[in-house]
C-alpha atoms as a printed R data frame, in Angstrom:
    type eleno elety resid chain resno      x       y       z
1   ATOM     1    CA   UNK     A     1  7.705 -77.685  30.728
2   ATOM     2    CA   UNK     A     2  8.440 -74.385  32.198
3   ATOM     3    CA   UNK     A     3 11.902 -74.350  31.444
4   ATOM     4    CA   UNK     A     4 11.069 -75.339  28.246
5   ATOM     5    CA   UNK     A     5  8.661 -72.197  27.912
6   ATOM     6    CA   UNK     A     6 11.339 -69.663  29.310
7   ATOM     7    CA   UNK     A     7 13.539 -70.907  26.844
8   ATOM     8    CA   UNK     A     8 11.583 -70.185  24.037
9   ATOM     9    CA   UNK     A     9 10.497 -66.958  24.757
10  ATOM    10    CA   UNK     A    10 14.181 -66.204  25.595
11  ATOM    11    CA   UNK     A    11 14.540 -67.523  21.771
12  ATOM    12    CA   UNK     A    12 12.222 -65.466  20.501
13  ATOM    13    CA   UNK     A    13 13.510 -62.061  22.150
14  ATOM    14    CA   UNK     A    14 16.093 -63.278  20.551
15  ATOM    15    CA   UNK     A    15 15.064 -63.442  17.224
16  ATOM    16    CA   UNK     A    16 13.082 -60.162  17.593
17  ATOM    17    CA   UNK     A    17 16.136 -58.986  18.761
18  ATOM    18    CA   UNK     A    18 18.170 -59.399  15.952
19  ATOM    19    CA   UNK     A    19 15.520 -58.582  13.568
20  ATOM    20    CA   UNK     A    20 15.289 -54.593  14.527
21  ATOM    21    CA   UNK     A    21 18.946 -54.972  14.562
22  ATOM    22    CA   UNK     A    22 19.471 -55.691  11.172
23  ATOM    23    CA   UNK     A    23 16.220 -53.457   9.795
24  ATOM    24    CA   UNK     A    24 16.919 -50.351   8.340
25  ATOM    25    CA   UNK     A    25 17.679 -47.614  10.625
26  ATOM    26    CA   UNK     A    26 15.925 -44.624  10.579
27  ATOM    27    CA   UNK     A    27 17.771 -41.964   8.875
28  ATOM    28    CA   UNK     A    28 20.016 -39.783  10.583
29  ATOM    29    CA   UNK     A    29 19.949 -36.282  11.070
30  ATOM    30    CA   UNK     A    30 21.468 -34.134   8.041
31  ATOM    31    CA   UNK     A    31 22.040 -30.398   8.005
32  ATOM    32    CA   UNK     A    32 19.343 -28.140   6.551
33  ATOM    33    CA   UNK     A    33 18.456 -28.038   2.296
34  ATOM    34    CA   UNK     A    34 19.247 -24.215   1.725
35  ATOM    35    CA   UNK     A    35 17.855 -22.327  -1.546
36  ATOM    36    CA   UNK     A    36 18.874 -18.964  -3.046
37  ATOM    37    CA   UNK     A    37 16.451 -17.097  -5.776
38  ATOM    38    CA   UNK     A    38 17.354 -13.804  -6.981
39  ATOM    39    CA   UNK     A    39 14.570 -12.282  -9.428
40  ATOM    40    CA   UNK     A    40 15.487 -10.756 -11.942
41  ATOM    41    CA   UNK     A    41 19.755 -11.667 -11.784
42  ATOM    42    CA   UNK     A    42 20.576 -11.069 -15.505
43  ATOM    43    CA   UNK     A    43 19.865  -7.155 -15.736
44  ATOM    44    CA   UNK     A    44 21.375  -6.154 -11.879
45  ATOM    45    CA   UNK     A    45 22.500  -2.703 -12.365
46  ATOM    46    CA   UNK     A    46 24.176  -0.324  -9.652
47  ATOM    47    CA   UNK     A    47 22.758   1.533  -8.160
48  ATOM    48    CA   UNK     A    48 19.581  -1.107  -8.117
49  ATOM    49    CA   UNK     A    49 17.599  -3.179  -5.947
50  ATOM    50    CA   UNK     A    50 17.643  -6.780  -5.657
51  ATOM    51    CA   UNK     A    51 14.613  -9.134  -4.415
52  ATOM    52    CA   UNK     A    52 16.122 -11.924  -2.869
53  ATOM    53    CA   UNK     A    53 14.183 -15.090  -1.552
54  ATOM    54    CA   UNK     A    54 15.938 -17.352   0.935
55  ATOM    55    CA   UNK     A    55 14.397 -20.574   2.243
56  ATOM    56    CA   UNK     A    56 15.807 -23.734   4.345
57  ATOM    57    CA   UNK     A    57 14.201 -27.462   4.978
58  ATOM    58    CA   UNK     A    58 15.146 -29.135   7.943
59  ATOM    59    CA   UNK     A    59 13.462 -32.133   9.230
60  ATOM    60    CA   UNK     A    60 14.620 -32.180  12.156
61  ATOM    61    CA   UNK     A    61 13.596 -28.574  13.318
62  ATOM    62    CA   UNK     A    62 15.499 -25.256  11.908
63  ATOM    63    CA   UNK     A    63 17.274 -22.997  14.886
64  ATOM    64    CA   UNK     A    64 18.383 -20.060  12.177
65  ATOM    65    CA   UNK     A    65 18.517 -18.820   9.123
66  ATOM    66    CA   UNK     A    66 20.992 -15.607   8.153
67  ATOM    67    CA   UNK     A    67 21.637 -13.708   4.637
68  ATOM    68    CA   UNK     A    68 24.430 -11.799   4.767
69  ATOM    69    CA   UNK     A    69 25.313  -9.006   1.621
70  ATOM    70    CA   UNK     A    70 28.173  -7.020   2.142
71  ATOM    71    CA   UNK     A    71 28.019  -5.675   6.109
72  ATOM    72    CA   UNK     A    72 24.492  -6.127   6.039
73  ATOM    73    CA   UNK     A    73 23.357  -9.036   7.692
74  ATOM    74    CA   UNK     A    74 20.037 -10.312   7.952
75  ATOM    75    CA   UNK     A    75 18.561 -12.765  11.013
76  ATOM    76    CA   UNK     A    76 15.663 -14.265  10.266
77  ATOM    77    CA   UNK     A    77 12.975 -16.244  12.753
78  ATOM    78    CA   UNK     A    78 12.093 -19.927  12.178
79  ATOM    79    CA   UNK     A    79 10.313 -20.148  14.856
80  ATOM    80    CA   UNK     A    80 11.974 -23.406  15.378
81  ATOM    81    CA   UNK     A    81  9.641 -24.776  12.274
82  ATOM    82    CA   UNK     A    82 10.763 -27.560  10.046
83  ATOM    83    CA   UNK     A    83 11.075 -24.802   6.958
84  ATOM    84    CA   UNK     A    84 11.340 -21.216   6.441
85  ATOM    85    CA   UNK     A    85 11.028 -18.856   3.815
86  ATOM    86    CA   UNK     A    86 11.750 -14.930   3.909
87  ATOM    87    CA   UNK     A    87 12.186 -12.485   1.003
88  ATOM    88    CA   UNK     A    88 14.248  -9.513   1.138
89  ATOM    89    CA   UNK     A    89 15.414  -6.338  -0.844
90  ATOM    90    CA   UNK     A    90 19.100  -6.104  -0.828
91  ATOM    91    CA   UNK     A    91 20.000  -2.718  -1.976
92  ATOM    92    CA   UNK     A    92 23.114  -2.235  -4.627
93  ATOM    93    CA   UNK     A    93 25.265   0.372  -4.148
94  ATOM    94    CA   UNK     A    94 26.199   3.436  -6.794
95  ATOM    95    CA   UNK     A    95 29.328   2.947  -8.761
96  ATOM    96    CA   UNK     A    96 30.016  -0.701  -9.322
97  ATOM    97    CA   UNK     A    97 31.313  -0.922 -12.467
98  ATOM    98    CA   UNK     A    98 29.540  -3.787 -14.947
99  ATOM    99    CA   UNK     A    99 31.392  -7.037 -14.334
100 ATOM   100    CA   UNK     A   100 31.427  -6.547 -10.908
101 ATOM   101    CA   UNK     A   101 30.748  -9.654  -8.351
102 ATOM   102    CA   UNK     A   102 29.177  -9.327  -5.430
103 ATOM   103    CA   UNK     A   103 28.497 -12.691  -3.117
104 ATOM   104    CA   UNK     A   104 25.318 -13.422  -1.030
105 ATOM   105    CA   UNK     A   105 26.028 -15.703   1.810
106 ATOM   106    CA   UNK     A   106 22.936 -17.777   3.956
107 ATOM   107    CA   UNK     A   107 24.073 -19.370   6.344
108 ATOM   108    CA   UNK     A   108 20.885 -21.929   8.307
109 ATOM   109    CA   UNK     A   109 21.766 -24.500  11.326
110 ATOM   110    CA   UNK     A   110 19.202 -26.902  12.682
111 ATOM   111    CA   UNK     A   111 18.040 -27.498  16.268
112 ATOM   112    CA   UNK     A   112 21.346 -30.386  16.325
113 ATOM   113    CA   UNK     A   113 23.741 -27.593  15.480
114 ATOM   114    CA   UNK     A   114 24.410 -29.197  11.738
115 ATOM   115    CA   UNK     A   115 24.958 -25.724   9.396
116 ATOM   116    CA   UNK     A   116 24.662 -25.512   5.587
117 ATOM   117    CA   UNK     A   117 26.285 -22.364   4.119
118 ATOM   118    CA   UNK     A   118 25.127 -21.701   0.445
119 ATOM   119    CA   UNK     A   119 26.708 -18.733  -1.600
120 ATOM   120    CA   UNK     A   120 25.168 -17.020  -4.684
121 ATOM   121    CA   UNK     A   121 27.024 -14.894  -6.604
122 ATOM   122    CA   UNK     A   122 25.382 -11.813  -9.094
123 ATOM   123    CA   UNK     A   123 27.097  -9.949 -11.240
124 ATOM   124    CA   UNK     A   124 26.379  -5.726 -12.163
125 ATOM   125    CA   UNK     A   125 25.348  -6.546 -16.036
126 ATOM   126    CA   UNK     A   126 25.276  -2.091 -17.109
C-alpha cells in the first residue's frame, strides 16, 4: 500500500512535471522600445533650435539612455526605472545650407546589457 502511494505521487510529480514544461514560458528579455519626437521637424532652419523628446521602455529595468547630435552627446539618468523620458534643445548651427541632413542618434541598453540604437534624421527646410 505504501509502495503503491510513493508510486503515485512519483506519477503525479510527474505529470506536474511535464505540465510547466510544456506551458508557455514566460517571455524573454528583449532590448529596450526607443522613441524619437522632434517638434516642429518640417520648418528646421539654421541657425535654429530644435526640441527634441527621447524616451525608452524596458521591462526589464533601463541602465542608460544617450542622444547624441553632432559632438554633443547627451547622458541621461534612468534611475534604473522601467521607462524614461527626457526632452532636450539641440541647437543648429549657422550656415547649413537647406537640404542639409543632420542625424540624431539614441542609443538605450537595459540592466541585461541588450541595446537598441534608433536614428532620426531632420533636414534644414530655409
Amino acid at each position: 500500500m505504501i509502495l503503491m502511494r510513493r508510486s503515485l505521487n512519483a506519477l503525479a510529480l510527474l505529470g506536474a512535471t511535464a505540465f510547466l514544461a510544456c506551458s508557455p514560458s514566460r517571455p524573454r528579455p528583449g532590448p529596450p522600445r526607443v522613441n524619437i519626437v522632434v517638434e516642429n521637424s518640417s520648418t528646421i532652419t539654421s541657425p535654429d533650435t530644435i526640441t527634441v523628446t527621447v524616451s525608452a521602455i524596458d521591462d526589464d529595468g533601463l541602465d542608460s539612455l544617450n542622444l547624441q547630435w553632432g559632438t554633443l552627446v547627451f547622458e541621461f539618468n534612468t534611475e534604473f526605472g522601467v521607462e524614461a523620458t527626457e526632452t532636450v534643445e539641440l541647437p543648429v548651427p549657422a550656415g547649413l545650407p537647406p537640404g542639409t541632413r543632420r542625424d540624431i542618434f539614441v542609443v538605450a541598453r537595459d540592466l541585461f546589457g541588450q541595446r537598441t540604437v534608433e536614428q532620426e534624421t531632420i533636414r534644414i527646410s530655409q
